[in-house]
C-alpha positions as CSV (number, residue, x, y, z in Angstrom):
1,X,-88.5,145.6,108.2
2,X,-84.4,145.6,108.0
3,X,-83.2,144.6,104.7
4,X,-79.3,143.2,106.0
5,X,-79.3,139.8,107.1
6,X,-77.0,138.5,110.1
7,X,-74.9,136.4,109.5
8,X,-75.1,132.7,111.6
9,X,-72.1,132.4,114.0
10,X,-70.3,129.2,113.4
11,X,-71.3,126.4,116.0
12,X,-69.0,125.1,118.6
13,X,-68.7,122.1,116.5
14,X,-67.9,123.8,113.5
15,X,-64.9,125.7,115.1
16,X,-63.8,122.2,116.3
17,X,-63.6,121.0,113.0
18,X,-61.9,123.9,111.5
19,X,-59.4,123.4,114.3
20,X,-58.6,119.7,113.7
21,X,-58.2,120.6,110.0
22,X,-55.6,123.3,110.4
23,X,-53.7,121.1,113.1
24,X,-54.0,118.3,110.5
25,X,-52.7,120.3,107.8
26,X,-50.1,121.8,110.2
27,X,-48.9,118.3,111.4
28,X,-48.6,117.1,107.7
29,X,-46.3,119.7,106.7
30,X,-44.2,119.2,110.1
31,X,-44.4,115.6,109.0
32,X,-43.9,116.3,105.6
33,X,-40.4,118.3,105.8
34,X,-39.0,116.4,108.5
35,X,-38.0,113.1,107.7
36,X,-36.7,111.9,111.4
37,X,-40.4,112.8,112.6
38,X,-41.9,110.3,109.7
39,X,-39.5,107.6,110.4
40,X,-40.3,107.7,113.7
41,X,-44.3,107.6,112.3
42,X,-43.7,104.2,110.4
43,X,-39.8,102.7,109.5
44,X,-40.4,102.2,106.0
45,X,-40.9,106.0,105.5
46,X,-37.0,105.9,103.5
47,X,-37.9,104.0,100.9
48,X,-38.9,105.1,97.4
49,X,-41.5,103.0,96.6
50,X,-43.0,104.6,100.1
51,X,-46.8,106.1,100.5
52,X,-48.8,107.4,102.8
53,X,-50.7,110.4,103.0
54,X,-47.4,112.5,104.1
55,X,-45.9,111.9,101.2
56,X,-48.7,112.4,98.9
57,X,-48.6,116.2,101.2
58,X,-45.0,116.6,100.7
59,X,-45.3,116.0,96.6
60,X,-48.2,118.0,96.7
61,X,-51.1,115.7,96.5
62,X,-51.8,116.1,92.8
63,X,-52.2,112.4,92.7
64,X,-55.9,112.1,93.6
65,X,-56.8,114.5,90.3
66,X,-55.3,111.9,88.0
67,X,-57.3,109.0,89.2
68,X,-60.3,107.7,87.3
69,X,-64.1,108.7,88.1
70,X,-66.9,106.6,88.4
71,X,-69.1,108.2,86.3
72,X,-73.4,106.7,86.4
73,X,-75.5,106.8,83.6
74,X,-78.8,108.5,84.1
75,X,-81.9,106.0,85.0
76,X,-84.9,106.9,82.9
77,X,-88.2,105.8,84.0
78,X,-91.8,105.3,82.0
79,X,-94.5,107.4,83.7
80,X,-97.7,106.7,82.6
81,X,-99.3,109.8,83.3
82,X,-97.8,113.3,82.9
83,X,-99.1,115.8,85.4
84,X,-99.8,119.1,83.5
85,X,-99.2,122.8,84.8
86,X,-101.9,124.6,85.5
87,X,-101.8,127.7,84.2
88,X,-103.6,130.6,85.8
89,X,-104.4,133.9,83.4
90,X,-104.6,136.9,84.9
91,X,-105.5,140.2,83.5
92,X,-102.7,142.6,83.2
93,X,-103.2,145.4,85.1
94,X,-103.1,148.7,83.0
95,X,-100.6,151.3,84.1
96,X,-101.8,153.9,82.3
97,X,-102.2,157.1,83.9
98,X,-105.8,158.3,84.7
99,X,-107.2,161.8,82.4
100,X,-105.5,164.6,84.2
101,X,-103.2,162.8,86.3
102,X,-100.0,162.6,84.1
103,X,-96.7,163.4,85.1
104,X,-95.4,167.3,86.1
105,X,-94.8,169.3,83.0
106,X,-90.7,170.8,83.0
């Protein structure tokens, strides 16, 4: 039995993916230094109260970390009847060497 695992190949869907997501990330940051190519995106890309997601690319998009998280409270539940383990005891076996079986004298 071989002990090293193969790993899976990506699927032809995976690589499609990772594709779109570095041409997304490359377009951003064409987008993102050039501001003729985001004007021409949407006109009110000059103005300061401005943004989209090229700007939040350009400054970084550090923006998303500050907002606030929906945190949920835990939903406990009464159960009536608590299933217990079943424990099993087994004998431990003995390791002990057998009379005149013990290991090679040096």
């Amino acid at each position: 039995m071989n002990a090293s695992v193969q790993p899976s190949r990506p699927t032809a869907a995976m690589r499609w993916i990772a594709a779109g997501g570095a041409l997304l990330v490359w377009a951003l940051g064409l987008l993102a230094v050039n501001p003729e190519l985001h004007e021409l995106l949407h006109p009110d890309a000059g103005f300061a109260d401005h943004e989209c997601v090229i700007t939040l690319f350009s400054h970084g998009a550090d923006d998303g970390a500050t907002q606030p998280v929906a945190v949920v409270a835990p939903v406990f539940r009464s159960v009536e009847r608590v299933a217990t383990p079943v424990v099993r005891l087994v004998a431990a076996p003995d390791y002990r060497l057998l009379p005149g079986r013990a290991p090679p004298a040096c």
